[in-house]
C-alpha positions in Angstrom: 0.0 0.0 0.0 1.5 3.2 -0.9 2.4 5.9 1.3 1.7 9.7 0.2 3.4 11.3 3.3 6.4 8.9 2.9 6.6 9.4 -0.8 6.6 12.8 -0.4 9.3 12.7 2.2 11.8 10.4 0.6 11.5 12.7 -2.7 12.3 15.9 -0.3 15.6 13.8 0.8 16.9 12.7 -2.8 16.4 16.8 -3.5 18.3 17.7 -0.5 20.5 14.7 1.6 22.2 17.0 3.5 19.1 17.9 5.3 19.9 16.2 8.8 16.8 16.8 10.8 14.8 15.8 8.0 16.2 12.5 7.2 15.8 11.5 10.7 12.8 12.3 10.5 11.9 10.1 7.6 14.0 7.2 9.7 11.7 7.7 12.3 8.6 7.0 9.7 10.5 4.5 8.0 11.2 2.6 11.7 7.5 2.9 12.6 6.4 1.2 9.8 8.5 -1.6 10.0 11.1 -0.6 7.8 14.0 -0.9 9.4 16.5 -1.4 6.6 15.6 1.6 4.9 15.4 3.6 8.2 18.9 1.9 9.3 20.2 3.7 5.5 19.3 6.6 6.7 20.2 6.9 10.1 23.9 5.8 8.6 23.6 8.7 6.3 23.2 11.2 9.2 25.7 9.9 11.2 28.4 9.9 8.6 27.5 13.3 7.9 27.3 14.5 11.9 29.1 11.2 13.5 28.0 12.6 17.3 24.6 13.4 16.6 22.7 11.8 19.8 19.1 12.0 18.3 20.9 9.9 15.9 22.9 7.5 18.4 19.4 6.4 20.0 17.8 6.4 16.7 20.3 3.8 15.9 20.2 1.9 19.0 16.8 1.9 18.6 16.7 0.2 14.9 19.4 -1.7 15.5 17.3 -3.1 18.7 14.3 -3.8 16.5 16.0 -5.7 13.6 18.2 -8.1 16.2 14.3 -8.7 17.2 15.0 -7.2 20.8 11.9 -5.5 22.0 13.3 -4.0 25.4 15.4 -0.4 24.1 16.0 0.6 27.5 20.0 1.4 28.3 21.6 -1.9 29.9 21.9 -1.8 33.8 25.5 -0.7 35.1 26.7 -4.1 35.8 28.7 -4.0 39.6 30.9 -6.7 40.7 28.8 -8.7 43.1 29.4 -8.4 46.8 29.5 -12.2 47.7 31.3 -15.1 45.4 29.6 -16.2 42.1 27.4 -19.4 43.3 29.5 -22.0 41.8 28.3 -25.1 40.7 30.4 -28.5 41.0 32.4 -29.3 38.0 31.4 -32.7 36.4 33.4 -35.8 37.8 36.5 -37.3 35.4 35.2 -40.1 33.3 36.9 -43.1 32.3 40.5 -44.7 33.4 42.1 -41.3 33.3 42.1 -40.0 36.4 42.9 -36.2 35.3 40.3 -36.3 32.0 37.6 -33.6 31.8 34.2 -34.4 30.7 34.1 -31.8 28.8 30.6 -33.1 27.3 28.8 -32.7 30.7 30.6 -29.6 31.4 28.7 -28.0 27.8 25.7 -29.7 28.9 25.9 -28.3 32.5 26.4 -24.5 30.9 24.4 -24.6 27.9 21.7 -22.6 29.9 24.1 -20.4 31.3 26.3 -19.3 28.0 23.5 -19.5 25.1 24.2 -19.5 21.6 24.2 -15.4 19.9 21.0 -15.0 18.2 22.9 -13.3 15.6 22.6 -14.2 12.2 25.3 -16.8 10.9 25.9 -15.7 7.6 27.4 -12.5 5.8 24.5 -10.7 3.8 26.7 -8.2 1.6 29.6 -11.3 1.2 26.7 -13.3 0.1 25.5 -10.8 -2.0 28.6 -10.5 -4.0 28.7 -14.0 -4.3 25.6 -14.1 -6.2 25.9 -11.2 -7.6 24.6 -10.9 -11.8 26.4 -9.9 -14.6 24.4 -6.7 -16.2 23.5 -6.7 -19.8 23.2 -2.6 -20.0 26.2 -1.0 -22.2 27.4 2.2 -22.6 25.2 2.1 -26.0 22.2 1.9 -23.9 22.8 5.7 -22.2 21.6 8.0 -23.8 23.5 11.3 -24.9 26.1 12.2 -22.3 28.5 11.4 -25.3 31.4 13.6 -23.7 31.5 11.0 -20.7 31.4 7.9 -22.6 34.2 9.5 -24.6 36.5 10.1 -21.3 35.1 7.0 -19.8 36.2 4.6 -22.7 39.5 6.4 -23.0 40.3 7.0 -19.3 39.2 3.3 -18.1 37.4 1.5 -20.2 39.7 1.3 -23.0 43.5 0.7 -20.4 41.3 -2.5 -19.4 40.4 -3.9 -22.4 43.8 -3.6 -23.7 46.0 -4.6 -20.9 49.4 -5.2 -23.0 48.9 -2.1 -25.0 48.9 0.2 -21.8 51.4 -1.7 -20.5 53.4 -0.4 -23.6 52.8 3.1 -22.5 53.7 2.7 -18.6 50.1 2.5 -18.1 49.7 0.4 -14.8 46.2 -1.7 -15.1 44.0 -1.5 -11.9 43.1 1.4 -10.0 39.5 2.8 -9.6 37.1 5.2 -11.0 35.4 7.9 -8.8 32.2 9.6 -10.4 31.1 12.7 -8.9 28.4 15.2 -9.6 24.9 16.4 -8.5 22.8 13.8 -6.8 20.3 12.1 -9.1 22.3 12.5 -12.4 22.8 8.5 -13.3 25.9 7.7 -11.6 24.8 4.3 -10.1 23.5 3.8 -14.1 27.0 4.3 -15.4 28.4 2.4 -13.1 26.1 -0.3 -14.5 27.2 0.2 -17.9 30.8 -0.2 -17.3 30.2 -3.3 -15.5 28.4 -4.6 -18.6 31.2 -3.3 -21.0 33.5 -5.6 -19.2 31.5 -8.2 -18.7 31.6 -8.5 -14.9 30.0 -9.2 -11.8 28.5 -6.1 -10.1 27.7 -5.1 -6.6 26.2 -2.2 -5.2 27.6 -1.0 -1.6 25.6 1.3 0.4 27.1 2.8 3.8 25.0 0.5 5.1 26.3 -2.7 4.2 29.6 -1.3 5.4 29.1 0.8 8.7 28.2 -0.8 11.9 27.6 0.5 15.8 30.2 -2.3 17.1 33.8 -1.6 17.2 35.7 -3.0 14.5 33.1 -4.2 12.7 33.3 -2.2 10.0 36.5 -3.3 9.0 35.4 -6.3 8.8 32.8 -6.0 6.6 34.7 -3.9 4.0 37.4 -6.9 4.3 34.9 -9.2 3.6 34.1 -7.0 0.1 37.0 -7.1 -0.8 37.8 -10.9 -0.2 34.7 -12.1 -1.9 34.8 -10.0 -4.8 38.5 -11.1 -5.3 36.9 -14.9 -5.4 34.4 -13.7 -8.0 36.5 -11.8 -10.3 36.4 -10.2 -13.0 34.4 -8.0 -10.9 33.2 -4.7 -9.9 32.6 -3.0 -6.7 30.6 0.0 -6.8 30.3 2.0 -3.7 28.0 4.5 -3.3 28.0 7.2 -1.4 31.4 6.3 -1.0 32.0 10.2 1.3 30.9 8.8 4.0 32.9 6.0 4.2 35.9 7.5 2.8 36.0 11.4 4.7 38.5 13.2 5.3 40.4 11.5 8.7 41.5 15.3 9.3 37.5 15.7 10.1 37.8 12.8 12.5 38.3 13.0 16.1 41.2 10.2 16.8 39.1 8.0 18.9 35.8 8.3 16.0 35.7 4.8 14.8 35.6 6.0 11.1 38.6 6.9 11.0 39.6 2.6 11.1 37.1 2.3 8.5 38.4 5.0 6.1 42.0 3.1 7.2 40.5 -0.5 6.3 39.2 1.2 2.9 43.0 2.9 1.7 44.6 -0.9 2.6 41.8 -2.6 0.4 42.2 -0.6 -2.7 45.7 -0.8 -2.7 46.0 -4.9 -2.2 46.0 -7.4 -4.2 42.8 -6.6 -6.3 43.4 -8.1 -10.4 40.1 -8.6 -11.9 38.5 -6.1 -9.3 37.7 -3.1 -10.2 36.4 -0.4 -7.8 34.1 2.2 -8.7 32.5 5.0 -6.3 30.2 7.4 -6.5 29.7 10.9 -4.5 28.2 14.2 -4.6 30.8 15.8 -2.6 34.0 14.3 -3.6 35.6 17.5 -1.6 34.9 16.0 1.3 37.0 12.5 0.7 40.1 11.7 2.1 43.3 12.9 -0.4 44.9 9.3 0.2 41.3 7.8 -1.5 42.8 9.8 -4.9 46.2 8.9 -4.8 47.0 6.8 -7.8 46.0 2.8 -7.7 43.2 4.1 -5.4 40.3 6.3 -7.3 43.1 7.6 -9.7 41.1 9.0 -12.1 37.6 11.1 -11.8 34.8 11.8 -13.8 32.1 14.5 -13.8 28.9 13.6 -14.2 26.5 16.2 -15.1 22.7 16.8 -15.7 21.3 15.2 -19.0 22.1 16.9 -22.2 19.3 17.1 -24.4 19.4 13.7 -26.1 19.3 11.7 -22.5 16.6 14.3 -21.4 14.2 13.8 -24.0 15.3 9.6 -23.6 14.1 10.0 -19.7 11.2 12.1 -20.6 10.2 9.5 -23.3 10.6 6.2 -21.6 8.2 7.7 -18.6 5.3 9.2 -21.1 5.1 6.4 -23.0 3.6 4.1 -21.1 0.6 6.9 -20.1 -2.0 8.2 -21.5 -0.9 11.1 -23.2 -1.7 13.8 -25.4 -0.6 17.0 -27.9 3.1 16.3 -25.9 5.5 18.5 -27.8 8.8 16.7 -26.4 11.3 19.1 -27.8 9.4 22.0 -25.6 9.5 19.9 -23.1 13.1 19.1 -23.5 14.1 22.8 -23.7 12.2 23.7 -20.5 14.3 21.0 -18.0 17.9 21.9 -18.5 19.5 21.3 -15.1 17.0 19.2 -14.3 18.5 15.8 -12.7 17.3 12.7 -13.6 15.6 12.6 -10.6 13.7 15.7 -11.3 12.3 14.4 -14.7 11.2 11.8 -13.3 9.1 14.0 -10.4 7.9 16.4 -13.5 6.5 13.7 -15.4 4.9 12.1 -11.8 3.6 15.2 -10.9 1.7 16.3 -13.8 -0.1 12.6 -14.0 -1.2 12.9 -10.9 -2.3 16.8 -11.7 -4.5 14.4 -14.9 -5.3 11.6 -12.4 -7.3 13.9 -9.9 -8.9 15.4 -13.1 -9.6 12.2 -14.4 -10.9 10.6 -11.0 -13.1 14.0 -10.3 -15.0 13.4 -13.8 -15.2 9.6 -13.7 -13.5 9.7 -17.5 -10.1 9.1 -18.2 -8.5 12.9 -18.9 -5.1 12.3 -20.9 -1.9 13.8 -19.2 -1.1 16.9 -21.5 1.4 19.5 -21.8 -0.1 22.0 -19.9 0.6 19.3 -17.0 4.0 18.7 -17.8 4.8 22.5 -18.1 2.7 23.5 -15.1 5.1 20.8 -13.2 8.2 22.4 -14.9 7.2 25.3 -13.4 6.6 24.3 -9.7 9.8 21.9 -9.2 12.9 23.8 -9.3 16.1 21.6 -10.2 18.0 20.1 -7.1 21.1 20.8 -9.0 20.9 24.3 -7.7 22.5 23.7 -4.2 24.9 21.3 -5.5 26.3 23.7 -8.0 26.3 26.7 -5.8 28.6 24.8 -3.4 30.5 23.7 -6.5 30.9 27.2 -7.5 33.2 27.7 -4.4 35.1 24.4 -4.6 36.3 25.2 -8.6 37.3 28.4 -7.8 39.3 28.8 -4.4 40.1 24.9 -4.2 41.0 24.0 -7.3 45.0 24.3 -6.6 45.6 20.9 -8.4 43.7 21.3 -10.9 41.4 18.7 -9.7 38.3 20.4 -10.9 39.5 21.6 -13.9 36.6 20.1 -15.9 33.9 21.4 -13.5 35.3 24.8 -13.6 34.9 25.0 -17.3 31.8 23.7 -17.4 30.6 26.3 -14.9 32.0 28.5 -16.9 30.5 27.8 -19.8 27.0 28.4 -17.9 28.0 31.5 -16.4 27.9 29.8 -12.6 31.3 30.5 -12.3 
């Protein structure tokens, strides 16, 4: 059963993920409907974003409580060292000829009710996962438009890959990873697809997560685990997303926050034995990552990803009409009226103006076709979430830019007289 409110919310959060309060919020929702894997995303989220958030802390406690099955939240009692000696119970008598043998059997069967078995689960989802994980059948021929970065993506990675001995020829060390960075909502997790499918490997999508966890050191763990199962499944591809929040700057850290081992963990995986892996991340705020992450074998090379051009707009546009009733759509209007629109926000025009025919249609008992005064009434009321993300861009290009890092941003900035 769908969920307006929720809907709603989670839209708000893809337009704007730094919003703290308000992803917490939506955790809370999430939580209370028995969500708690999404809410447990988003919590994460926070928390890598404000690690000593305490709202956040007992949110996660609280989730955490709920998907171990534990129904009592409450803080665990300050345990005191008892006053009087632990009531022991007789050890179990030597069995056999050997005077000095231990029955050992007895003693387990004595203590089972004492020490019972973790009810933790036995297995490794996100190991698992990996080791099922499918080979996609999208290409790069299946994006549409974005030519420019299926031109630097072929040449930059793609192509060193495929042609191992030739880049050897030029000094051209294989391995190494890709880091694609942009405004949220702009097809990074789709590329990242394509590329997998180009060379025909295994993919896996990591979300902070599958990687971040409220007990010590097991974080590491879990990102070791990656590593050592997609090693076993090679030739494949690990694509983390969100990959800032696993990989921040440790100069943000307070020594004793336990990120900092995780963004540790992370700079010894990359740079191991990884042939036939290759490790792809995505972020919004690549600013905010560690320099080690972009030292080379590590995410060596980056790539902007930008909002449609007007070939994948009018694609998006197309492939979420067509399946509608629709009627007098002029799609090359259309098309000129997003630009900077994400993705994301196409996909909220063209759901905004079928429900805008939907009511219409519901009010008069007839189906009402969805029509381009819809779609441009929508244009008009959902401004594109790009806007933040460039405006913060704006600042990186030009007073952070000392490596020339962000040359490509800056030009394109630029060239749309942001900068």
């Amino acid at each position: 059963m769908s969920d307006p409110l929720l809907t709603s919310l989670l839209a708000a959060v893809e337009a704007a993920p730094d919003d703290v309060p308000l992803r917490l919020h939506v955790a809370e929702l999430l939580l209370a409907r028995d969500r708690g894997p999404e809410a447990l995303q988003h919590c994460s989220a926070v928390l890598a974003r404000t690690p000593g958030d305490a709202t956040a802390l007992a949110l996660l406690q609280r989730i955490t409580a709920k998907l171990s099955g534990i129904s009592d939240t409450r803080p665990l009692p300050t345990v005191h060292p008892p006053t009087e000696p632990f009531p022991m119970r007789a050890l179990p008598a030597p069995t056999g000829n050997d005077p000095g043998a231990f029955d050992w059997a007895g003693a387990e069967e004595q203590l089972k009710d004492v020490s019972p078995a973790p009810a933790f689960v036995t297995g490794d989802p996100v190991t698992e996962e990996v080791e099922r994980a499918e080979r996609p059948s999208v290409r790069l021929a299946d994006v549409a438009g974005m030519e420019q970065v299926k031109e630097r993506l072929e040449l930059a990675f793609l192509g060193p890959m495929r042609n191992p001995g030739m880049a050897r020829a030029f000094g051209k060390a294989p391995g190494g990873g890709l880091l694609l960075y942009g405004p949220p909502g702009c097809g990074k997790t789709f590329l990242a697809r394509a590329v997998a499918g180009e060379l025909g490997a295994g993919f896996t999508e990591i979300g902070i997560a599958d990687v971040l966890d409220m007990w010590v050191g097991t974080s590491e763990r879990n990102l070791a685990a990656i590593f050592a199962a997609a090693r076993r499944k090679a030739p494949h591809v690990l694509f983390f997303d969100e990959v800032d929040a696993l990989g921040q700057k440790r100069s943000h850290l307070t020594h004793s926050s336990t990120l900092r081992n995780t963004v540790n963990t992370l700079l010894a995986e990359m740079s191991g034995e990884n042939e036939g892996v290759y490790v792809l991340g995505a972020t919004n705020h690549p600013w905010d990552i560690d320099s080690a992450l972009r030292r080379p074998g590590r995410f060596d090379r980056m790539l902007l990803v930008l909002p449609p051009d007007e070939p994948a707009r009018a694609a998006i546009l197309r492939g979420r009409l067509e399946q509608r009733p629709v009627e007098g759509i002029d799609l090359a209007r259309l098309v000129k009226a997003t630009e900077h629109f994400s993705g994301a926000d196409l996909v909220h025009v063209c759901d905004t103006a079928a429900e805008r025919a939907l009511a219409d249609s519901m009010r008069t008992g007839r189906v009402r076709p969805l029509s381009m005064k819809d779609l441009l009434t929508a244009v008009k009321e959902i401004r594109p979430s790009t806007g933040p993300w460039f405006a913060t861009a704006r600042n990186v290009a030009q007073f952070a830019n000392q490596d020339g890092g962000y040359d490509e941003l800056a030009a394109y900035l630029k060239k749309n007289r942001r900068l």
